[in-house]
Residue, then its C-alpha position, 0 to 999 in steps of 0.5 A: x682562161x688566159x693564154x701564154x705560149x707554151x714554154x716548150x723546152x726542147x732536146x731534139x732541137x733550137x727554141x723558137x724565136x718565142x721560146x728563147x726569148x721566154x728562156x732568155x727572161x727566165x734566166x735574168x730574172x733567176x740570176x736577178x734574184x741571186x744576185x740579191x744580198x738578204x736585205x737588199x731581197x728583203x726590201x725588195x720582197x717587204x709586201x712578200x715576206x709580210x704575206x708569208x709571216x701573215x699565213x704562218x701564224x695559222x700555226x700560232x693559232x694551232x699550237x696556242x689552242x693545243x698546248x691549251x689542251x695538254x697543259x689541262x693534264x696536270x691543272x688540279x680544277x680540269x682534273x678534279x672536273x674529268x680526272x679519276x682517282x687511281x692508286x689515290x692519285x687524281x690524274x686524267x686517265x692514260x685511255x682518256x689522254x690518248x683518245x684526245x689526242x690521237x683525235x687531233x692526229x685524226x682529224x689532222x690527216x683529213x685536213x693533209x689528204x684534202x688541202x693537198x688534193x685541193x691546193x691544185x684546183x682552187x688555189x690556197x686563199x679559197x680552202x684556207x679562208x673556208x678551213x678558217x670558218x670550220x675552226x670557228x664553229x669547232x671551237x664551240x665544242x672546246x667551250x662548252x664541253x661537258x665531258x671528255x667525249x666533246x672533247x675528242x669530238x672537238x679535236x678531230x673537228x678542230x684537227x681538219x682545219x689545223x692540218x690544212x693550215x699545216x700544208x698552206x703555211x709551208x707551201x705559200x710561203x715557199x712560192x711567195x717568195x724568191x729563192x734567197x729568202x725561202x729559208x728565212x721565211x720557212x724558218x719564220x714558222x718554226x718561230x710561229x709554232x714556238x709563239x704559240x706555245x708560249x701564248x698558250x703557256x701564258x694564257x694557261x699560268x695566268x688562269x691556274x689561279x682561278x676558281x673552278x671551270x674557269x681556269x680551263x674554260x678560259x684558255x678556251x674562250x680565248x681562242x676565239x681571238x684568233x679566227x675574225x682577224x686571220x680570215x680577214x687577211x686571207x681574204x686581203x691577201x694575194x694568190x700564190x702566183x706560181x698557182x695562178x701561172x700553173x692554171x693559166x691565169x697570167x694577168x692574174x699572176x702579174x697582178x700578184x707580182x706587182x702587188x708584192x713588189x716594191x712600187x717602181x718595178x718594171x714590166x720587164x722585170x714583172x715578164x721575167x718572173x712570169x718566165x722564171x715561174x713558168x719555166x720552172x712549171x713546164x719543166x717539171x711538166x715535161x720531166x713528168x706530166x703528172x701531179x698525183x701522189x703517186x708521183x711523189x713516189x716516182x724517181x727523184x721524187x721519191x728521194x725528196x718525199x723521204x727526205x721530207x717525211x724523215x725531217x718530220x719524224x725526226x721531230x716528234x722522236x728527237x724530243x718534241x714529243x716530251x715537249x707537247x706534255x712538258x706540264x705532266x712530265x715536269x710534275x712526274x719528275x717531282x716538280x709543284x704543279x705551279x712549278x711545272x707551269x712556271x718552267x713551261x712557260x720559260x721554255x716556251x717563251x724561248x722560241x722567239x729568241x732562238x728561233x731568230x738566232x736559227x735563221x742568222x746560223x743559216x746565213x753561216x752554215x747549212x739547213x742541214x748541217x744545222x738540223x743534225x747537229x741540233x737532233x744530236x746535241x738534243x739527244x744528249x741532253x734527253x740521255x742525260x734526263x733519263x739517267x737521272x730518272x734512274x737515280x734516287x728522286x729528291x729536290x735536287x734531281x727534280x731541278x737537275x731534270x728542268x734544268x736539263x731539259x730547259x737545255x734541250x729545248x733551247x737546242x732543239x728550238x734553235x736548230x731542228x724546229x726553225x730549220x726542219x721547215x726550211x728543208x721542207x719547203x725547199x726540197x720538193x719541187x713545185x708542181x708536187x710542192x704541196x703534195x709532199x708537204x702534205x705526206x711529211x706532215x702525214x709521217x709526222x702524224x703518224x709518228x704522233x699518233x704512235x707518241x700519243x699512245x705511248x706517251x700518257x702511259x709513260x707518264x701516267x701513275x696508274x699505268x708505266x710511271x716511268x717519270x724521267x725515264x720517258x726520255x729515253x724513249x725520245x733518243x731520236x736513232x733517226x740521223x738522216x744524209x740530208x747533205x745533198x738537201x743543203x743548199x751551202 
């Protein structure tokens, strides 16, 4: 393993002549990129950002291949292959509907536990580009299954890669790149997870037509699209180099450094990133020499971690949760089948466009004062949909509630999503950085695995019924302070 002296911040005392020349780099390359206006940071930064948006359509891949699957709840070829009639409705059962998805949940909180245990000794590359061939293979129970029992299988086979993928998007693309643009490049995942719905979205309308098993069994087959080029630039792209300066493999690091920076930068300026990134590490490592998760629990950090995983609940309780099932709850609050499709489609295809408009409201305003200005217009909205739930159902009520959640959305995918990873991938630090990352999403799961049970129930005839009504129960009465996460 390569050395570098020892970056020993000291209290008691002067730095060496080594030290405070480390010192001295560290902070030209901090001032360096503060210095930078966005595009000027963007330019010089092209090959980072490229990297960073690369591993982030992972969660394109994920969400595409779960909307897939919840969408099939109100598809009349998937139900009249699994469903079962109750009260004279064919419906896929709310039991049936919750073990799916409670499987994913499952299968994604393995996924958390062991990339963020691993991140730290073999780096993201190595566990991503393995994760990326455990999808593939999974993928085969979604294909071919023969009953709903393959299906769970397949979401909890499936849900240990896409929680993997969960934690390294975030945690990559937060270290790839400077300070300056890790909003933008953060922000870029809410888009891709948006993108994702809408490709799903897409796939699913086109196939609705089609006769039989086919309607659902494409959308599956089209999966398969995904792996082969994702692996490949995995395995193209480079390490993170605050992991490689945390391992000690310095050449490695500025090998990395110069891959992803324009052409003519300097040895000076490729040494002043290393003393920047290494600074950073000892000086976590000296606050506390420890990276567990316990650590996570410890002090400041403990404030960060709640911070963090609040973001992430606030996502499944501020109207999300009706989102992932946006077919079936359109269809309970009295539109056509091809209508709920319809209008799914257009609310996911609203991701790119606002989500864009999101990371320009950061150039004005604050991550945080952005997130719970959106969590609470959103919950106006959900409010609005569930009185109508209360009211005499007719034509006019039914388009009143599409009309109102169409709203909802666009508020939610313009301010919470995009910025919510903002804020997670800014407030931890970077020792514990993909620790923390794999707590929130743990919270987000757990949280959905609590939205997954009540949810079909909700929804489904035979069980509540509650229809419209269900919004209410997304009223998120989490406004967390976040003021001290803003960066403005």
């Amino acid at each position: 393993m390569e050395t570098n002296p020892p970056l020993n911040i000291k209290t008691d005392g002067r730095p060496n002549q080594h030290e405070a020349m480390l010192l001295e780099r560290a902070h030209a390359a901090n001032a360096a990129d503060h210095a930078l206006t966005w595009w000027k940071a963007i330019f010089k930064y092209r090959k980072a950002v490229f990297w960073a948006c690369i591993f982030s359509f992972t969660l394109t891949m994920q969400s595409a291949d779960a909307t897939s699957t919840t969408s099939f709840y109100g598809q009349t070829q998937f139900k009249e292959r699994f469903g079962t009639v109750d009260n004279g409705v064919l419906e896929i059962s709310a039991e049936w509907q919750t073990g799916i998805q409670q499987a994913m949940a499952v299968g994604e909180l393995i996924g958390l536990a062991v990339a963020g245990f691993m991140a730290d000794r073999f780096g993201w590359k190595p566990i991503l580009s393995g994760m990326m061939v455990w999808l593939t293979g999974s993928l085969f129970l979604f294909a071919f299954a023969q009953n709903l029992g393959m299906m769970v299988a397949a979401m909890v086979l499936c849900g240990i890669p896409w929680g993997a993928f969960q934690t390294g998007c975030i945690a990559y693309s937060s270290e790839m790149v400077p300070t300056c643009l890790r909003p933008f490049v953060t922000a870029w995942i809410g888009i891709c997870w948006g993108l994702g719905f809408f490709i799903g979205s897409l796939v699913n309308r086109g196939c609705l037509n089609l006769i039989g098993q086919w309607a659902w069994r494409v959308p599956f087959l089209v999966q398969f699209v995904w792996p082969l080029p994702l692996l490949i630039c995995f395995l193209l792209a480079p390490e993170s180099p605050y992991y490689l300066v945390r391992r000690g493999r310095y050449e490695d690091a500025r090998t990395t450094l110069r891959r992803i920076r324009q052409k003519d930068i300097t040895d000076e300026e490729i040494e002043q990133s290393i003393a920047l990134i290494d600074y950073t590490n000892k000086m976590e490592v000296q606050i506390k020499d420890s990276s567990s998760y316990a650590e996570c629990f410890r002090g400041k950090n403990r404030w960060r971690t709640e911070i963090v995983c609040i973001v992430q609940i606030a996502q499944t309780w501020g109207g999300n949760g009706i989102n992932v099932q946006t077919v079936q709850f359109l269809e309970q609050a009295g539109l056509s089948e091809q209508g709920a499709f319809d209008l799914n489609l257009i609310l996911n295809s609203q991701y790119l466009t606002f989500g864009l408009f999101c990371i320009w409201l950061m150039t004005k305003f604050g991550r945080a004062t952005i997130f719970t200005t959106g969590l609470i217009l959103s919950d106006v909205f959900l409010f609005a949909i569930g009185i109508l739930g209360c009211v005499e159902q007719s034509t006019a009520v039914s388009n009143a509630v599409g009309s109102l959640l169409l709203v909802s959305t666009v508020i939610y995918i313009s301010t919470v999503a995009p910025s919510s990873y903002t804020i997670i991938g800014e407030v931890p630090s970077g020792k514990l950085r993909a620790k923390m990352v794999s707590l929130a999403r743990v919270a987000f799961n757990v949280s959905s695995l609590i939205s997954n049970v009540l949810l079909p129930k909700m929804l489904t005839g035979g069980s509540w019924n509650l229809g419209a009504k269900t919004a209410f129960m997304f009223v998120s009465v989490l406004t967390p302070d976040l003021s001290p996460a803003d960066s403005r």
